[in-house]
N, C-alpha and C positions, 0 to 999 in steps of 0.2 A: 504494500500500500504506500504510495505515494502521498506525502505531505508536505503540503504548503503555510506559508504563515498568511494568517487571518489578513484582508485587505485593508491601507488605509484610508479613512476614509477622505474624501475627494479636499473637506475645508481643513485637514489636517496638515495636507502635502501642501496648499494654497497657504498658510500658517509657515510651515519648513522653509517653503520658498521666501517670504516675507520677512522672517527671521535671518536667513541669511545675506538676502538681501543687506539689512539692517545693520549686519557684524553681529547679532547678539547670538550671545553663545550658551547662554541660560534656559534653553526650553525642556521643558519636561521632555524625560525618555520615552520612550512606545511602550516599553512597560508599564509604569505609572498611566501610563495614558490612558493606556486599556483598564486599567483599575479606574479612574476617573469616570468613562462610559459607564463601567459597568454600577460606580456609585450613584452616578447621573439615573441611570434607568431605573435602580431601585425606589426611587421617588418618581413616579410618572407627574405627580401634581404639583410638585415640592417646588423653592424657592432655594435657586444653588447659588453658591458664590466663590469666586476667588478673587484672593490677594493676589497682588502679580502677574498682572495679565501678559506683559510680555510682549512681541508680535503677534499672541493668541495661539499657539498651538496646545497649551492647558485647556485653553476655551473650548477650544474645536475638537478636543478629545469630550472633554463634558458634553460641550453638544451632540453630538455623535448618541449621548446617552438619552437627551432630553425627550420627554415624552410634551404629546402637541399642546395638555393644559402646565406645562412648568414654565418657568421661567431664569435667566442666567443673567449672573449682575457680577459684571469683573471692575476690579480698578487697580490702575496703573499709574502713575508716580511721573514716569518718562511721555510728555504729551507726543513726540513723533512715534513712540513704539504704540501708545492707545490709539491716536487714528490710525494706525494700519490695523491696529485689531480691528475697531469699530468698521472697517472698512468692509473687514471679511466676512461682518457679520447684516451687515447694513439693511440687506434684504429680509431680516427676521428679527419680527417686532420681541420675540420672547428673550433675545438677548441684548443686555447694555451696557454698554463699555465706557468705565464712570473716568477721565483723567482726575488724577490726584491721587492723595494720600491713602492707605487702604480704611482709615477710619469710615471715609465716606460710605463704604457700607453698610454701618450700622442702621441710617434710618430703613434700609431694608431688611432688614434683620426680625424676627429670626430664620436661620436658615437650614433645613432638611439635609444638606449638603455642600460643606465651604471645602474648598482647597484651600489652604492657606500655606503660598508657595514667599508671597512675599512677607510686607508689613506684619506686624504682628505676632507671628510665629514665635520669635526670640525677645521680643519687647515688651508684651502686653499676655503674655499667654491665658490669662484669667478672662481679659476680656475677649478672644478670642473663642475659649470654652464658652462665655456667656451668650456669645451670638447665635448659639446653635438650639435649635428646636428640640423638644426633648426628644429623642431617636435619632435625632439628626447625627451624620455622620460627615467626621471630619480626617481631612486625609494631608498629611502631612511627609513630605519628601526630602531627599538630599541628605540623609542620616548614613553612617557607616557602620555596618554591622557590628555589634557587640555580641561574644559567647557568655560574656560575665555578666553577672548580675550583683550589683545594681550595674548596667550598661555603660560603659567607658568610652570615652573619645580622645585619643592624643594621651596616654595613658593617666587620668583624670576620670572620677567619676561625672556623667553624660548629665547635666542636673537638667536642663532643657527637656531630653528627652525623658527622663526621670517623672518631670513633672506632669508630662502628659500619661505616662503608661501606670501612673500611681495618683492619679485624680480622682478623688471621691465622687467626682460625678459623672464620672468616663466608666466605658469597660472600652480598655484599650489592649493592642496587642501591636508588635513589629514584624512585618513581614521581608521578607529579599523582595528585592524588582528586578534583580540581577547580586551574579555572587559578589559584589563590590560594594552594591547600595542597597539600602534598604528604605521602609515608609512605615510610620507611625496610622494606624488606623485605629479611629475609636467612635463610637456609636454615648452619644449625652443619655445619661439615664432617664427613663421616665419619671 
């Protein structure tokens, strides 16, 4: 039996292309990507968001998940990397591509499903947890594998990552996306 890997999808490779365009060399991997989709689709109705939208290839993997009553709300810091997002997205009223700080997403908030690739992540982690809808699930990226527990980085205990996988209002766990990296995924209790 012959196997092939899963197609990407069409505003993902439009995404790749825009990002390199751009120099930016910060886009989520196709692994994470495909985890993003597949969190996207878990909420057909839900309200997603990400930090760090990037040239949009995080976006365009979420979409890729979105079902036709949800909605996507990214923000971006760098205003020529958010209009090329907004760009990609221009034709689809469910997604919006906010320029600025990633706070700005709070007034939409709360959310069924944040990536939280940029702001907040290392900054604000509380309010980060706060924004999420109870069930909601929040998927965090760019981690390096730890076998020890409590999880180390740079040989130092990982207190970032600590924080999220030991949160009283998380059930959290770390997955690989590859043998190199890994992603913090945690679901807000009800």
């Amino acid at each position: 039996m012959t196997s092939t890997a899963p197609a990407v999808p069409v505003r993902v490779s439009a995404a790749e292309r825009a990002a390199a365009a751009a120099g930016f060399k910060l886009s989520c991997t196709p692994e994470v990507g495909r985890l993003l989709s597949v969190a996207a689709a878990a909420k057909p109705n839900g309200t997603i968001a990400e930090s760090g939208t990037g040239c949009g290839v995080g976006t365009a993997w979420l979409h890729s998940g979105l079902g036709s009553a949800a909605r996507l709300v990214t923000a971006e810091r760098d205003e020529e990397l958010a209009r090329a997002a907004a760009d990609l997205f221009a034709d689809d009223e469910r997604v919006q591509v906010l320029p600025g700080d990633w706070r700005l997403l709070e007034r939409h908030a709360p959310f069924d499903v944040f990536f939280c690739d940029g702001g907040g992540k290392r900054d604000a982690q509380q309010q980060v947890v706060d924004l999420l809808a109870p069930g909601g699930i929040l998927v965090l990226d760019d981690f390096t594998p730890s076998p020890e527990w409590p999880p180390r980085f740079a040989g130092e205990i990982d207190e970032l990552r600590l924080f999220y996988l030991t949160h009283p209002d998380l059930r959290a766990t770390e997955i690989l996306t590859t043998p190199t990296t890994s992603a913090v995924v945690a679901v807000r209790r009800e």
